[in-house]
N, C-alpha and C positions, 0 to 999 in steps of 0.2 A: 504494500500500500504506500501511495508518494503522499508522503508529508507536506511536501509543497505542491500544490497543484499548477499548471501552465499559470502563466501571468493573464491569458483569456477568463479563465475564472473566477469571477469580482464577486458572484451574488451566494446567498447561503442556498438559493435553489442552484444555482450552476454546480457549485461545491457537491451537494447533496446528487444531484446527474454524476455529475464526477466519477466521486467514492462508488457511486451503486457499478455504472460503467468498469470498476477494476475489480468489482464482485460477479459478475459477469465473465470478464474475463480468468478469472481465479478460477470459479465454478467449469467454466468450459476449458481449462487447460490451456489456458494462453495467459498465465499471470504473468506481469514485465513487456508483455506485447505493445510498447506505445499505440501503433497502427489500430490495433483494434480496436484499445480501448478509447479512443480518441472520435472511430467508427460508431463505438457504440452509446459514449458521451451524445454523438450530434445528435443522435435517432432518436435519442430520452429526449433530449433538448425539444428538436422538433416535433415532438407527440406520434414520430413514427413507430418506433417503441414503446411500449408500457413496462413497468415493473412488476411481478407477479403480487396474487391477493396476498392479502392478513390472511384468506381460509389457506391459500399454499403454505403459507408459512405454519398453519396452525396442523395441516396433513401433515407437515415436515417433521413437527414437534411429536404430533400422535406415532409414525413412523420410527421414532424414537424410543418410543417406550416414556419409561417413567425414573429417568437416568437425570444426570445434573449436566449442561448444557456446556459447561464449563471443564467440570474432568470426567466425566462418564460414571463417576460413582453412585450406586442402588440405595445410598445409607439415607436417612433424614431427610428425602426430598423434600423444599419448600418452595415459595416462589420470589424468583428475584424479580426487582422495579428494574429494567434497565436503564431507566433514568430514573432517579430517587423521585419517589413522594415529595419529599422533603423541599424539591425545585421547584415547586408547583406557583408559589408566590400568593396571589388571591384571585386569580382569574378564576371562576370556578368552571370555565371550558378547558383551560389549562387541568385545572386539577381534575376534572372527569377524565379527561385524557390520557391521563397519568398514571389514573389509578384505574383503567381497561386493561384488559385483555394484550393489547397490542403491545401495551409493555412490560408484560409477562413472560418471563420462559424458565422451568423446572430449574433448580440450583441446589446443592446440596448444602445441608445444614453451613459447612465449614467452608465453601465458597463465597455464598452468601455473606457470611459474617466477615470474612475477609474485604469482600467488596464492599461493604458499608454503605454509606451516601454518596459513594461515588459515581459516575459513572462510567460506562465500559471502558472508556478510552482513556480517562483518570488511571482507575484500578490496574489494566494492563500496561499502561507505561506505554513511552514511543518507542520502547526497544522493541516491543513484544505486539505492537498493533496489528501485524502479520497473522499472530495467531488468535487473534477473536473468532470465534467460530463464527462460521457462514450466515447460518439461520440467526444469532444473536445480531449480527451487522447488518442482515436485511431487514430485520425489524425496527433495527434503532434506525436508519436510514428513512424508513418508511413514516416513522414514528415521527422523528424531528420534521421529515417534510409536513406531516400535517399540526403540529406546532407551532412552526414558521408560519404556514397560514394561518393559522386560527389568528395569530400576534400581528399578521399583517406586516411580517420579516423577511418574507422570504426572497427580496430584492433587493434587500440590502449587507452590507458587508462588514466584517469585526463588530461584531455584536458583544463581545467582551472585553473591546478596548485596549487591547493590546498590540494592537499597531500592525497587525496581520492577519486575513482571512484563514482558518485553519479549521481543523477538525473540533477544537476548543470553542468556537463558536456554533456547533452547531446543538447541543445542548441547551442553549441559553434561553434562559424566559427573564422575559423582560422584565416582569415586575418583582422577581427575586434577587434579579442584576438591581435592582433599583433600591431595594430595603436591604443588601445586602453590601454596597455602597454607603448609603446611610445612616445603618450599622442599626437600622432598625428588625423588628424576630415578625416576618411575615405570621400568619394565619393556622398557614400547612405547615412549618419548620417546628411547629412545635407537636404537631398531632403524634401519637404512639399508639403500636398497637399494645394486644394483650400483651403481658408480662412486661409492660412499660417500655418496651424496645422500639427507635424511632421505624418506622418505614421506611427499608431501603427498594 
């Protein structure tokens, strides 16, 4: 996965075409393939391609069994957020969104807990971006596109202020960027579930 995308790349939907464009190519045996994935960038772009459903995703996961998405272990399955709860801020479309299905996928007790309130691309580090499993990338891809529109973001670029279009921005809800800034405790950041543990 290229950490820096072409310099064509400006918007968090272009980014998001991007990323999904070298999971395409990853999935079909052409990872590293500029040409293609570049082929198959434009065709997302231009709506000649689609991306497959939330149901493919969720045959993916049934297909799977009842394994943790992360290291294939049977022990303790529970469900990880791939993007925390916790982000949600006060939109409560944001936070319906959040806490669906779509950002769901099996995680064992001790992955889970390891990943925290992070999300995926936090917890695996840039070293290891490479090995985020396939079906967890096409969800959270799929996921933050319809974030971005809900927020009315998705044309626009560094959404976390850091002075570069990146994979770090495509996480971002605006209104948790925004009391999280002004050092204010949103709505959701504080909700837990049973045994007092936040939502990850």
């Amino acid at each position: 996965m290229s950490l820096k995308p072409p310099r064509y790349v400006r918007t968090v939907r272009e980014l998001i075409y991007w990323l999904y464009a070298e999971l395409i190519a990853r999935a079909a045996g052409f990872d590293g393939n500029y040409g293609f994935v570049v082929s198959r960038y434009k065709m997302l772009r231009s709506g000649e391609m689609k991306w497959s459903s939330s149901i493919r995703d969720y045959q993916k996961s049934l297909e799977k069994g009842n394994v943790c998405v992360y290291c294939g272990s049977t022990d303790n399955i529970t469900m990880d957020h791939i993007i925390p709860i916790s982000r949600a801020g006060v939109d409560p479309r944001v936070i319906e969104l959040l806490d669906s299905g779509d950002n769901c996928v099996p995680a064992c007790r001790k992955c889970n807990s390891s990943k925290g309130d992070r999300d995926v691309f936090e917890w695996y580090g840039i070293d290891r971006c490479d090995e985020i499993p396939k079906l967890v990338l096409s969800k959270f891809l799929k996921l933050t596109y319809k974030l971005h529109e809900t927020q009315g973001t998705l044309d626009l670029g560094d959404l976390d202020l850091d002075g570069r279009l990146d994979i770090n921005d495509l996480g971002v809800v605006v209104t948790h960027l925004i009391t999280k800034i002004s050092g204010k405790v949103s709505p959701a950041d504080g909700r837990k579930t049973r045994g007092g543990r936040s939502k990850g």
